[in-house]
C-alpha positions as a printed Julia matrix, in Angstrom:
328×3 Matrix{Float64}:
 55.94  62.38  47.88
 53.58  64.11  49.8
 53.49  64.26  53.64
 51.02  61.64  54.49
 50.4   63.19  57.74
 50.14  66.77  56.63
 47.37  65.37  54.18
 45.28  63.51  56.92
 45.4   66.86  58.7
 43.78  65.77  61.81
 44.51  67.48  64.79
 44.88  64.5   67.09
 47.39  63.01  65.4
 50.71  64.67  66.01
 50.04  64.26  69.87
 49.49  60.52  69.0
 52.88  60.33  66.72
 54.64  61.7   69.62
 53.32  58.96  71.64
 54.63  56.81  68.56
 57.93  58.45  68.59
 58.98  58.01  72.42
 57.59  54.74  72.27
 59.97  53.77  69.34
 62.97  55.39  71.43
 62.35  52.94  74.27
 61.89  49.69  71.71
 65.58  50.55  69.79
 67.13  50.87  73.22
 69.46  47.56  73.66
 71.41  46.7   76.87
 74.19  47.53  74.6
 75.01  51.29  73.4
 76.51  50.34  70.42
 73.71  48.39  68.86
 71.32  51.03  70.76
 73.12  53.56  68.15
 72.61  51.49  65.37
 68.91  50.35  66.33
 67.81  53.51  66.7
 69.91  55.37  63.99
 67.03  55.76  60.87
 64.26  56.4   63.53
 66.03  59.29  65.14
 66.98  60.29  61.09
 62.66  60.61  60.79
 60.86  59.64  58.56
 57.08  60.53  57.34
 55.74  57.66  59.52
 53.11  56.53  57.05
 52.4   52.8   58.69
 51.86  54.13  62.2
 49.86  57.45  61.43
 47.63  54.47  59.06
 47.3   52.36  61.88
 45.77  55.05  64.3
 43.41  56.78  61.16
 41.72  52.86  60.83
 41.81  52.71  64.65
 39.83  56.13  65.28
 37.72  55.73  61.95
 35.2   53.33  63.54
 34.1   56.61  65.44
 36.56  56.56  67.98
 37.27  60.63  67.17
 41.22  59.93  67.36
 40.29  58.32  71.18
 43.89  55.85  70.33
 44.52  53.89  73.5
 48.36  52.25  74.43
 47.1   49.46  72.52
 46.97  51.16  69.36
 49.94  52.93  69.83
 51.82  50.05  70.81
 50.13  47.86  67.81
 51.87  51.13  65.65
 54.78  50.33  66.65
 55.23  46.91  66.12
 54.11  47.91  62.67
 57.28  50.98  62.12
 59.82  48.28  63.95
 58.95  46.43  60.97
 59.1   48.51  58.33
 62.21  50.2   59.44
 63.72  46.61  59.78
 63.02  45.94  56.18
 65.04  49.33  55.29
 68.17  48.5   56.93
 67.63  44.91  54.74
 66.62  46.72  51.55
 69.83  49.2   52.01
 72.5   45.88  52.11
 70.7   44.15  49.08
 70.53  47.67  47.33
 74.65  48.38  48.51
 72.65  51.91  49.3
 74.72  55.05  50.86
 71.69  57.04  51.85
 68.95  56.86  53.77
 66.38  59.48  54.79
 69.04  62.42  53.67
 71.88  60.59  56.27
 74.55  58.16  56.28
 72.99  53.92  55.83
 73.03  51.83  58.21
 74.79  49.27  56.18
 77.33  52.22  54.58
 78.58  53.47  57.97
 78.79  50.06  59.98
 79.01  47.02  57.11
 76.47  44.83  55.76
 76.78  41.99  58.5
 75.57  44.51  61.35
 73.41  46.23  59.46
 71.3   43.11  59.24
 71.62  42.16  62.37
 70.27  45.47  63.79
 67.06  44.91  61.19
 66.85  41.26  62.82
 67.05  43.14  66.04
 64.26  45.64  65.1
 62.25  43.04  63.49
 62.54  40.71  66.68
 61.44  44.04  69.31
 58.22  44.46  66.78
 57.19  40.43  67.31
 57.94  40.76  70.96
 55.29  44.19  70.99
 52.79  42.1   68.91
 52.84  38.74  71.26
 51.93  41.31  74.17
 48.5   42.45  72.07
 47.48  38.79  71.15
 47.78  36.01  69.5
 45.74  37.47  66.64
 47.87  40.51  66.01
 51.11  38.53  67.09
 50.33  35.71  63.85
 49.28  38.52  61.98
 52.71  40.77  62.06
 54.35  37.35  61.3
 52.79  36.36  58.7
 53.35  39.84  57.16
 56.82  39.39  57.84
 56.83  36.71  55.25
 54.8   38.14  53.08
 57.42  41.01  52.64
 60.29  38.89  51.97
 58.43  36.59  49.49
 57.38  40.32  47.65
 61.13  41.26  48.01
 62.36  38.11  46.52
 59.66  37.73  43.8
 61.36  41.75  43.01
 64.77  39.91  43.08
 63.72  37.37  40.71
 63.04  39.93  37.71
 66.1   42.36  38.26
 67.28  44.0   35.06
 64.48  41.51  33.1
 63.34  44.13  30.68
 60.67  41.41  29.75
 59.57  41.65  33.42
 55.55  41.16  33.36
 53.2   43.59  34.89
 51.89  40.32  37.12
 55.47  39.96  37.87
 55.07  43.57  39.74
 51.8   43.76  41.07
 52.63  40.23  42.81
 55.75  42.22  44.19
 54.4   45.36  45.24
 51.55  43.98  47.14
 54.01  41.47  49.2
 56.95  44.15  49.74
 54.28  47.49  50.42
 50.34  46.62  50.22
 50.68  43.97  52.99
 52.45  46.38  55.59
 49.97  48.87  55.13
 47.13  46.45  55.22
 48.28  44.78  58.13
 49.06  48.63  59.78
 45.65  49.4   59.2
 44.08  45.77  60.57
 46.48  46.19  63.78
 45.05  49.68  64.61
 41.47  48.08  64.02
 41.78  44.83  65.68
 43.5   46.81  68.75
 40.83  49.8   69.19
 38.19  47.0   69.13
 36.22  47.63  66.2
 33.2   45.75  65.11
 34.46  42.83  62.35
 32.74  45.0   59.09
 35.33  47.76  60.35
 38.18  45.76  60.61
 37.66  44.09  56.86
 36.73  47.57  55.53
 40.07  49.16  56.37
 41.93  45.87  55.83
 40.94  46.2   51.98
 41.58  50.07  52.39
 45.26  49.33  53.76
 45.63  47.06  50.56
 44.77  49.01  48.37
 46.53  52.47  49.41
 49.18  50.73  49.34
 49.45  49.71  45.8
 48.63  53.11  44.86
 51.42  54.56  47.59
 54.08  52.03  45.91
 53.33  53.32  42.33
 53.22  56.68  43.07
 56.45  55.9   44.86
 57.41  54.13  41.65
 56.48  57.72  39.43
 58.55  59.89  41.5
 61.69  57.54  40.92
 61.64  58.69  37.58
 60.06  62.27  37.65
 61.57  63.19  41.5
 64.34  64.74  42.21
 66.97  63.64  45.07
 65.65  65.79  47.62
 62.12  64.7   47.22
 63.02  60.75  47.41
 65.89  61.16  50.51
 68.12  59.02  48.19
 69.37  59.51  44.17
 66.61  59.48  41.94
 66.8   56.6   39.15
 67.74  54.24  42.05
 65.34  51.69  40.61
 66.73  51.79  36.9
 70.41  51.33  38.59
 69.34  48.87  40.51
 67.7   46.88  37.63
 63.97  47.09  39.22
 61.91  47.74  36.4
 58.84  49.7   37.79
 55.43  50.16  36.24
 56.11  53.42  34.41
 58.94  51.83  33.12
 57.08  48.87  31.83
 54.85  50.94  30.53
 57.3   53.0   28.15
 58.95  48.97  27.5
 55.6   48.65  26.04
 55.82  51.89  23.77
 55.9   51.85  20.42
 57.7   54.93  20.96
 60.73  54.71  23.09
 60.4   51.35  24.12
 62.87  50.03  21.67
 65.82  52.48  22.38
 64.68  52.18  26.64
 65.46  48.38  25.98
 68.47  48.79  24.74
 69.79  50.32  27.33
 68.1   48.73  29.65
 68.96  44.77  30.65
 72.37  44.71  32.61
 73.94  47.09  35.31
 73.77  50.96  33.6
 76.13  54.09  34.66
 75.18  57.65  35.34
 74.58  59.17  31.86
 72.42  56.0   30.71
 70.33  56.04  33.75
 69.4   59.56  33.36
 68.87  59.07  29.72
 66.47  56.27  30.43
 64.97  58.27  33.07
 64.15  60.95  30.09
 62.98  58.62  27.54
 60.27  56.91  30.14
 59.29  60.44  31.07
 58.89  61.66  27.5
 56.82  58.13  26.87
 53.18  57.76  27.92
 54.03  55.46  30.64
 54.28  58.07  33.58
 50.4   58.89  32.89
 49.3   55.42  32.3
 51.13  54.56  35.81
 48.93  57.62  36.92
 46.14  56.44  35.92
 46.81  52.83  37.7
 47.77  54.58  40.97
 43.88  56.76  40.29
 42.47  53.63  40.01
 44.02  51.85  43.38
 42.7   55.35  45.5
 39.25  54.91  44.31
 39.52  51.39  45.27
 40.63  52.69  48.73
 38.03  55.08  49.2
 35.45  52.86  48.11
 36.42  50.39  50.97
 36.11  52.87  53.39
 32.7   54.23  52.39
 30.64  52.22  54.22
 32.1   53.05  57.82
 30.52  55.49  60.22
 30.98  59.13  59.32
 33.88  60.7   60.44
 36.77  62.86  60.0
 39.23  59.94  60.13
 37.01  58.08  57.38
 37.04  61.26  54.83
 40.74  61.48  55.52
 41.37  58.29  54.81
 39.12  57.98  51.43
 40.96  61.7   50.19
 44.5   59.89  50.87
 45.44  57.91  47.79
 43.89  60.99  45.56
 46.29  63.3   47.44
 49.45  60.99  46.47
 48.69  60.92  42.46
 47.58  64.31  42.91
 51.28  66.04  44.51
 53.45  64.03  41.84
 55.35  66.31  39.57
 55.03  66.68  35.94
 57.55  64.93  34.26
């Protein structure tokens, strides 16, 4: 997918994500080394740092001209302790090997302390929060929730071939939309922007984030390894039955051979034939067209702030994710 921060392209920001970075360092550092190892093992691996570079764009776009004060920074990082808690989760539920082009968490150290480091992580991000108010505190924690219940509705449907498009929309906002949202209210509520601002890129942060998760979606199908940082298919192996994949379901088509194959736990040569058969289907560009939609719905929500470099970047984002996905 592409580089969200490449695509912003604002000059401010890498000095900012630096900021970010040696902030993160400090917050994975336990009083013990070994969990300090583990804490802080898929931050130092990278990552594109989509939720904090977010937060900071909706902080400066109230006019602020990428002005991002400790709060905002800090409020970033609670946001990243979050998300990277949810990974080393995601990785034991998904029994993943790799993450980010290195070694799990999970694979390397066992399930048990891999989600007791994401408690960990999860716990340092609340502890940030309560120290930039109760608001943002009962925010992050209610957002918390929100991504399990989006995770667990996701659970509910595995390998359900008659999983509804409701079914996913409900997921994908709870496990993605609401992190971003919430990234992008933290930034606002913590630079001190007027209340329009803070709804306008509240809604934004929604609805990028539907279109980031079905782009995300796309590119399981039509990526290759090295674009996604783990084996492409993962989804169909797993059993979660994405919107391009509904969409080819839905084909007169394929969608009778896909379900076939489809339904139950699938090895190597059927996962990359059902990979083929949604990609020759029309459900790649109707997914497309959904994750089109879900930009314009994000730039829309923006328009209406003061003018500013952060604001166009922001409204071009969601355009440049449909726009970098390879053909399939």
């Amino acid at each position: 997918m592409v580089n969200v921060v490449t695509a912003l392209n604002l000059p401010w920001l890498a000095k900012a994500l630096d900021d970010v970075e040696g902030k993160l360092r400090d917050a994975t550092a336990a009083s013990d080394p070994y969990l300090t190892d583990i804490a802080g093992h898929l931050a130092k691996a990278g990552g594109k740092r989509v939720r904090p570079a977010i937060a900071m764009c909706a902080a400066s776009a109230g006019g602020g001209g990428g002005a991002v004060g400790d709060d905002v920074i800090f409020g970033s990082v609670s946001v990243e302790l979050v998300h990277l808690g949810s990974l080393y989760h995601d990785d034991v539920m998904d029994g993943a090997d790799v993450r980010r082009g290195v070694e799990s968490v999970n694979h390397r150290w066992g399930n048990l302390v891999a989600i007791l480091a994401g408690d960990f992580l999860l716990a340092r991000a609340s502890e940030i929060a309560a120290g930039l108010g109760t608001e943002v505190a009962g925010l992050l924690a209610a957002t918390i929730g929100r991504l399990c219940e989006g995770q667990v509705g996701e659970l509910k449907t595995t390998f359900s071939v008659d999983r509804s498009e409701d079914d996913y929309f409900t997921s994908i906002n709870g496990k993605t939309a609401s992190l971003l949202s919430t990234a992008c209210r933290i930034g606002a509520l913590t630079a001190g922007l007027d209340r329009d601002a803070v709804e306008a890129v509240t809604v934004f942060g929604d609805r990028f984030g539907m279109a980031f998760q079905v782009a995300d979606d796309i590119l399981d199908v039509v990526g290759t390894e090295a674009e996604l940082g783990k084996p492409a298919g993962n989804d169909l192996a797993e059993g979660v039955y994405t919107l391009p994949v509904l969409r080819a379901l839905a084909s007169p088509s394929v969608g009778d051979e896909l379900r076939s194959l489809l339904g139950g736990p699938v090895d190597e040569p059927a996962r990359d034939k059902a990979r083929a058969l949604v990609r020759s289907s029309e459900g790649v560009a109707q997914a497309k067209q959904v994750a089109w939609a879900y930009a314009a719905e994000a730039a829309e929500a923006v328009a209406l702030l003061p003018q500013s470099d952060e604001r166009e970047a922001l409204a071009k984002l969601g355009f440049a994710l449909v726009d970098a996905l390879p053909e399939p």
